[in-house]
C-alpha positions in Angstrom: -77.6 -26.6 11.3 -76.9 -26.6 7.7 -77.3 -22.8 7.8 -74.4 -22.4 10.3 -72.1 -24.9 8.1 -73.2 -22.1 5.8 -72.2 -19.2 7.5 -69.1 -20.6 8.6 -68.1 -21.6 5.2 -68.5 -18.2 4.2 -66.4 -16.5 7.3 -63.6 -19.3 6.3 -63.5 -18.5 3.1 -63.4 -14.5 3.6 -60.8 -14.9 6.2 -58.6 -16.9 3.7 -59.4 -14.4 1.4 -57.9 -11.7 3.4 -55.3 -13.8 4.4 -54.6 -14.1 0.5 -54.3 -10.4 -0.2 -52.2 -9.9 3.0 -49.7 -12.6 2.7 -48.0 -10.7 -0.4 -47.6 -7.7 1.4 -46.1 -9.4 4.7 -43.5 -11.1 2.7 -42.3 -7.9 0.7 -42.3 -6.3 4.3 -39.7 -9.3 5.5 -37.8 -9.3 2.4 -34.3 -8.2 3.7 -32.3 -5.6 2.0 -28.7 -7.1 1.3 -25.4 -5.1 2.3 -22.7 -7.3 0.6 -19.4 -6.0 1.9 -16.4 -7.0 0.6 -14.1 -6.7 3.2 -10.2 -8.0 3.8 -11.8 -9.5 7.5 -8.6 -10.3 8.9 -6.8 -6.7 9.1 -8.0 -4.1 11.2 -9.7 -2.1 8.3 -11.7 -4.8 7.6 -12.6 -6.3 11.1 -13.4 -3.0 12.5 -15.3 -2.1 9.2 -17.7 -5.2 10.1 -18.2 -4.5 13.5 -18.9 -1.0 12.7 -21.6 -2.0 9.9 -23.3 -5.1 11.9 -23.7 -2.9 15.2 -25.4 -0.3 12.8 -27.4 -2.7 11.3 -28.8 -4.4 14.7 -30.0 -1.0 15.8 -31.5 -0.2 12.6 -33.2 -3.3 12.6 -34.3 -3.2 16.1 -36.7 -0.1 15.4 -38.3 -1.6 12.9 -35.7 -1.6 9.6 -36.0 0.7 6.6 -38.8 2.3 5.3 -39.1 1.6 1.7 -42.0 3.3 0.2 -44.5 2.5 3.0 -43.2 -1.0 3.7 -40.7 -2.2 6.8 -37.9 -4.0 5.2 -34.7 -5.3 7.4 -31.2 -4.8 6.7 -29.3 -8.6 5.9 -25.1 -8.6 5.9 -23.5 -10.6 3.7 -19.7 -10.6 4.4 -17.2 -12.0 2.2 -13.0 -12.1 2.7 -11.5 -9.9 0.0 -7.8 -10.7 1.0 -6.8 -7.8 -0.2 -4.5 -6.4 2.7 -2.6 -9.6 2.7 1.0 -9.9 0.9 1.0 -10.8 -2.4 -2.9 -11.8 -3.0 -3.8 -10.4 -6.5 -6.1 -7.6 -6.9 -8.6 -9.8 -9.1 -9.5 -11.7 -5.7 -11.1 -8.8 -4.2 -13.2 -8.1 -7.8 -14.1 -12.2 -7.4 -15.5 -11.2 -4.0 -17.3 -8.3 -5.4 -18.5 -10.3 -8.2 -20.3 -13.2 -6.0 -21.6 -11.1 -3.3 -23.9 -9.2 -5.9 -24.1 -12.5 -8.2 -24.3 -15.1 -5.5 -25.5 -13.6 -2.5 -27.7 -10.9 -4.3 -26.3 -7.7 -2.9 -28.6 -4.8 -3.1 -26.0 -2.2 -1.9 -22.3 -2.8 -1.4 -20.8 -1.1 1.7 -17.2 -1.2 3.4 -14.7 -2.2 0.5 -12.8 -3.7 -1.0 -10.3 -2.1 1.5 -7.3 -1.8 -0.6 -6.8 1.5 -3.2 -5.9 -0.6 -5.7 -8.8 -3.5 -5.7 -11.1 -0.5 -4.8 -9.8 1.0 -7.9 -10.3 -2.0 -10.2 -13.8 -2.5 -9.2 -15.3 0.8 -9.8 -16.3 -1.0 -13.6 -17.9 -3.8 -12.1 -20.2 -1.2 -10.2 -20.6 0.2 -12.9 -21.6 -2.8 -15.2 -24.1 -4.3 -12.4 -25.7 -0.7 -11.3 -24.5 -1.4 -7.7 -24.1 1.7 -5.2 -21.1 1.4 -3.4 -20.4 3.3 -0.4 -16.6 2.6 0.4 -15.9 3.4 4.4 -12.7 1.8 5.1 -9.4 1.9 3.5 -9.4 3.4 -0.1 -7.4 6.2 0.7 -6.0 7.5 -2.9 -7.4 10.5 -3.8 -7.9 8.7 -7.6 -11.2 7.2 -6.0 -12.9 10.4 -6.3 -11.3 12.0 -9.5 -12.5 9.1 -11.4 -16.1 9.5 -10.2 -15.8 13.6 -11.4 -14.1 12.7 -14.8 -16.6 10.4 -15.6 -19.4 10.8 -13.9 -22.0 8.7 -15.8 -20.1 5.6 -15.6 -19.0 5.5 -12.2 -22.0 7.8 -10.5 -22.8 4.7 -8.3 -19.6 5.0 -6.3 -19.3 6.8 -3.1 -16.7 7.3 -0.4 -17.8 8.4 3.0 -14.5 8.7 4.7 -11.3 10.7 4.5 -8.7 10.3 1.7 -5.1 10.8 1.2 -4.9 15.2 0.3 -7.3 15.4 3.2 -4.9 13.9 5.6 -2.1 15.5 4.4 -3.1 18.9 5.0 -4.3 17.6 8.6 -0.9 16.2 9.0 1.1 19.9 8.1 -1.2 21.6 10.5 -0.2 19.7 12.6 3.7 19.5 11.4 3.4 23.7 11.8 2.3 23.4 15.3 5.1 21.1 16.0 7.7 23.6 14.3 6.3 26.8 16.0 5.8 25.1 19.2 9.3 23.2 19.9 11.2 24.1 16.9 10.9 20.6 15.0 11.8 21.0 11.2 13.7 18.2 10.1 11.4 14.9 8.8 12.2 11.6 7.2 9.0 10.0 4.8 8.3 5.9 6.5 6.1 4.4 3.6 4.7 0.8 2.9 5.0 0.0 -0.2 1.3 0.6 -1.4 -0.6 2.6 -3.7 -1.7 5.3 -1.3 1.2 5.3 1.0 3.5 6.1 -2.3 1.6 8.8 -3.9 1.0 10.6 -0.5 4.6 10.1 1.2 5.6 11.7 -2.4 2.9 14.2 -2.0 3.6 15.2 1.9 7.5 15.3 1.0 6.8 18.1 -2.1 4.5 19.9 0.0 6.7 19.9 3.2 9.3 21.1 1.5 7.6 24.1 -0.1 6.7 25.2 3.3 10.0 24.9 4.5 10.2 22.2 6.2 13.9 19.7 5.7 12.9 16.6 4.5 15.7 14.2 4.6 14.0 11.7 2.1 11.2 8.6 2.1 12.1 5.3 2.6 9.8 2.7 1.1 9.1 -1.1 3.4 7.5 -3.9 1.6 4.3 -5.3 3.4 5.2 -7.5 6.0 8.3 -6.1 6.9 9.7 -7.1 10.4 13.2 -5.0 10.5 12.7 -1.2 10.4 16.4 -0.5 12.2 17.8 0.3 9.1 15.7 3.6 8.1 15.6 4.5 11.8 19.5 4.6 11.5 18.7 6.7 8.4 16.9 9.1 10.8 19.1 9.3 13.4 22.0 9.7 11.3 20.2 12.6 9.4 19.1 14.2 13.0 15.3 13.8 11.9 12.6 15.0 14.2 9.3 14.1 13.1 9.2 10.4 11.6 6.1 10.4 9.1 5.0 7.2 8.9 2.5 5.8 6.5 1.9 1.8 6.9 -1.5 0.2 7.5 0.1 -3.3 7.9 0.3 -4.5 11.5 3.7 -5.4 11.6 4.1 -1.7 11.9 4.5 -1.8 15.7 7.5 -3.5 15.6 8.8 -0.3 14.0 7.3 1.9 16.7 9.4 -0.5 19.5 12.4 -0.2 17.6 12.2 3.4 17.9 11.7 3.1 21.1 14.3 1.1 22.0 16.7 2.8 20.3 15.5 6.7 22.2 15.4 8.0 18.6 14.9 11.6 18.8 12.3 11.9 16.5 8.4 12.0 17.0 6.9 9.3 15.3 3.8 10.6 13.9 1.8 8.4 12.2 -0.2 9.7 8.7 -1.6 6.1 8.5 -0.5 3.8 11.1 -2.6 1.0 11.9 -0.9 -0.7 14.5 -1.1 2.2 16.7 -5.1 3.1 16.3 -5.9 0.2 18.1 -6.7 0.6 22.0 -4.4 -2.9 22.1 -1.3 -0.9 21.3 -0.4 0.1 24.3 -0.2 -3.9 25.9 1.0 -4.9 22.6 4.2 -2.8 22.5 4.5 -2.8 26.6 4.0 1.0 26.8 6.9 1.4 24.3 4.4 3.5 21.7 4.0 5.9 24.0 4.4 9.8 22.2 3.5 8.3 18.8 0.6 10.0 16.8 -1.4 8.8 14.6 -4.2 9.8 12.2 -7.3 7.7 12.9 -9.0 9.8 9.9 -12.8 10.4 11.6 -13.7 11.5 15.3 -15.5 8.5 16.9 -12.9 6.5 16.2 -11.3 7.6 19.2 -13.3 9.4 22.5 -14.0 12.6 21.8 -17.3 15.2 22.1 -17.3 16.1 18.6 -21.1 15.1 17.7 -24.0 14.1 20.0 -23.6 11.3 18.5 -20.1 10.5 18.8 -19.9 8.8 22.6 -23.3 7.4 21.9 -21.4 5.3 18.8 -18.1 4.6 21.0 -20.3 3.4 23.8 -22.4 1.3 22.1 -19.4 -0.2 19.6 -17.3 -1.3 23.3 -20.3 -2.6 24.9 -21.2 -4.6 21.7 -17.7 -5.7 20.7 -15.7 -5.8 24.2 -13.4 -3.4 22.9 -13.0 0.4 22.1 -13.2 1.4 18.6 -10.1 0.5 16.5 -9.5 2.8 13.7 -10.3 3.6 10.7 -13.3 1.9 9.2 -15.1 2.2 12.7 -17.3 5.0 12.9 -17.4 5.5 9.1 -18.6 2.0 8.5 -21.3 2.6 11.2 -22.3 5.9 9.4 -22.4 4.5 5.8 -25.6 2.4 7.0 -27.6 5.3 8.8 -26.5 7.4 5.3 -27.7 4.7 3.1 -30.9 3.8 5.1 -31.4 7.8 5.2 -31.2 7.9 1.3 -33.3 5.1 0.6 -36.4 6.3 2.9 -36.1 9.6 1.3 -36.0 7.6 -2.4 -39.1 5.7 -1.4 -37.2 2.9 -3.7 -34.2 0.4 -4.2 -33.8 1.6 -7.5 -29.6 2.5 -7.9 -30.5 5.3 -10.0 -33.0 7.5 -7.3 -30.9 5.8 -4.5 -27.7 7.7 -6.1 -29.6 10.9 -6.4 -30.8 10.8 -2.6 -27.1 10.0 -1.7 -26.1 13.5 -3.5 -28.7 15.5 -1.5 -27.8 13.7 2.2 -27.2 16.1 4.9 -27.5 14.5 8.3 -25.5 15.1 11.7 -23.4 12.1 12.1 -20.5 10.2 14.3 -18.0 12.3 13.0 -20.3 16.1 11.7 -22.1 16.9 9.2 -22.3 13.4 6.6 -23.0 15.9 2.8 -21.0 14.1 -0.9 -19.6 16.2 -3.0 -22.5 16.0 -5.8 -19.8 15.4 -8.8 -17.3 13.7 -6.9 -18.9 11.4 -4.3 -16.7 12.3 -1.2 -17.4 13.4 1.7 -16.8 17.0 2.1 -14.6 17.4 5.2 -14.1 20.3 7.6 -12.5 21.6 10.8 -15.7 22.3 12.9 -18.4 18.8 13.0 -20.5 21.8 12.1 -19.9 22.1 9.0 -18.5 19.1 8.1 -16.9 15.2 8.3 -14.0 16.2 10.7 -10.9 14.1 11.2 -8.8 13.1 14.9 -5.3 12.8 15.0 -4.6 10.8 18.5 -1.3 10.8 20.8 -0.6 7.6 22.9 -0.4 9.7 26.5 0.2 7.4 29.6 -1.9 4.3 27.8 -4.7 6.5 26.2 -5.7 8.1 22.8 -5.9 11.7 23.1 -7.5 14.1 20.4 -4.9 16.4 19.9 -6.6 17.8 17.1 -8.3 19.5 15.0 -8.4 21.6 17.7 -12.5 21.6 17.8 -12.6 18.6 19.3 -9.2 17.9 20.8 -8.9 16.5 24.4 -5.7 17.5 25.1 -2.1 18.8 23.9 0.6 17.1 21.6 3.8 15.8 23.9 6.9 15.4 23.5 8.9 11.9 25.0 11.5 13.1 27.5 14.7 11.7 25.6 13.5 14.8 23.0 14.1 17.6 25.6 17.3 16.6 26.5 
């Protein structure tokens, strides 16, 4: 009897044993990985930008997490509201944000924004300071992002951007201007801006460039954000007989500009280089089919249907099943893609370390949502292209009968650019 008390002691005490040298290794296989993402949750890039990260994440995280030098580790999002679309909210809000999700909430990565150029701008030291990665996905369109990261490469090495910018729409938008001009003769444009950073410096930009290629561009007129009364620049264009209207406004109040236009039969295609209101599948109900003809740039296939990637109607499936609504614009697909990228980098870096993380992210090359996902090694933005091939391609949509159509680049494109019937006349 005592020998069995014995025995059993000893089994007890190996099993705890075990147990002891396990236990560490179980806990630093649940430790989560933290995505902070500073995101301005009530506008569309940021809302869509969430949804397009936490769908990413679940699947991730559903087959098993990341693999972090041998060990399982899950992803954990920490979302906090940078305000930083809103009217009038200071930029040092969104570097607050920034500030407590890596000091408070212990952000390992930071993913999505902040959203606006400006705040995106201003952070870029505090990434720097902390040795954060940063992988912006939504907003952020000035080209400045990405210059800063070349001109000074060891200070701001940790920031990344893994959608479209400003130059790269605007030569996507004169491709399409020349079609328009060779196809039914339309030359004459008038500049719609919101009074932003990027929407300034690349309404300034398109106008030069337009110009130089021959195009007549009757001038830009500037709208603060919020603006609710657009008649007075549409009267600019029809008095100027302007046939492409090239709008660049992420604010939502920018469908009351496309129902004014409407309303008034301007003959002029609105054609939206940023236009927020009408990415979203809601557009159509929202302005009672009165956006119909109006382009718009949604920057990266996926965020409207296309077959540009294999993966591209897997995403846009999974994103309306999971969310009850179609993807909604910029931020969606390359929100979803910045975690695949970032898990990608990490498993191939064995480590959490910013440093070997940043050197990973230089060397990705992985078929995504929208092509081939590669960074420009001195820059940190994505290289784009014409053919998913080769590289991140873009989708400019036309509302056709209630539906986004890819009308191009042509790669992709689902269908032809139209022309509403009061044009033809």
């Amino acid at each position: 009897m005592a020998r069995a008390r014995e025995l059993m002691a000893i089994v007890v005490a190996i099993s705890l044993l075990a147990l002891f040298c396990v236990m560490p290794k179980q806990a630093r296989a649940e430790k989560p990985i933290v995505l902070g993402c500073p995101l301005s949750t009530a506008f569309l890039y940021g809302w869509d930008a969430e949804r397009g990260i936490k769908l990413a994440v679940e699947e991730i995280n559903a087959a098993g997490g990341v693999n972090v030098g041998g060990v399982k580790r899950p992803f954990k999002v920490e979302v906090m509201d940078t305000r930083d679309l809103e009217p009038g909210v200071p930029v040092s809000e969104a570097l607050l944000v920034v500030e407590k999700l890596i000091l408070e909430k212990g952000a390992d990565f930071l993913l999505g924004g902040p959203v606006r150029s400006e705040a995106a701008l201003a952070a870029m030291p505090l990434l720097s300071k902390y040795k954060k990665i940063s992988i912006v996905s939504t907003g952020v369109l000035s080209p400045k992002y990405s210059a800063m990261v070349a001109k000074n490469y060891d200070k701001y090495k940790y920031c990344f951007r893994i959608h479209g910018e400003a130059k790269w729409l605007v030569g996507e938008i004169l491709a399409c201007f020349k079609e328009l001009k060779q196809e039914y003769g339309l030359n004459k444009i008038l500049v719609m801006v919101q009074d932003v950073a990027h929407a300034r410096g690349a309404g300034k930009v398109i106008s030069k460039v337009a110009a130089k290629k021959g195009f007549d561009v009757l001038g830009m007129e500037v709208f603060p954000t919020g603006t609710s009364d657009f008649s007075m620049g549409l009267l600019k264009a029809k008095r100027g007989g302007a046939q492409i209207l090239n709008i660049w406004m992420d604010m939502p109040e920018s469908s009351i500009l496309l129902k004014q236009w409407y309303q008034m039969r301007i003959k002029a295609l609105p054609f939206g280089s940023t236009l927020a209101a009408a990415e979203q599948p809601g557009f159509w109900k929202a302005t009672e089919g009165k956006g119909e003809y109006t382009l718009c740039n949604v920057v990266n296939a996926g965020n409207a249907p296309s077959e540009a990637t294999p993966w591209t109607m897997k995403f846009y499936r999974a994103y309306t099943k999971r969310w009850g609504v179609e993807p909604e614009g910029l931020g969606s697909s390359s929100s979803y893609m910045t975690v695949y990228v970032l898990k990608d980098a990490i498993e191939r870096a064995g480590t959490l370390d910013s440093d070997a993380v940043v050197k990973a992210l230089e060397q990705t090359d992985m078929m995504g949502v929208y092509g081939r996902i590669r960074f420009n090694p001195k820059s940190h933005q994505v290289i784009p292209a014409l053919d998913p091939e080769k590289g991140a391609v873009g989708s400019v949509i036309q509302w056709q009968a209630g539906k986004r159509i890819v009308v191009y680049p042509k790669s992709i494109a689902t269908g032809e650019i139209k022309l509403p019937p009061w044009m033809l006349k």
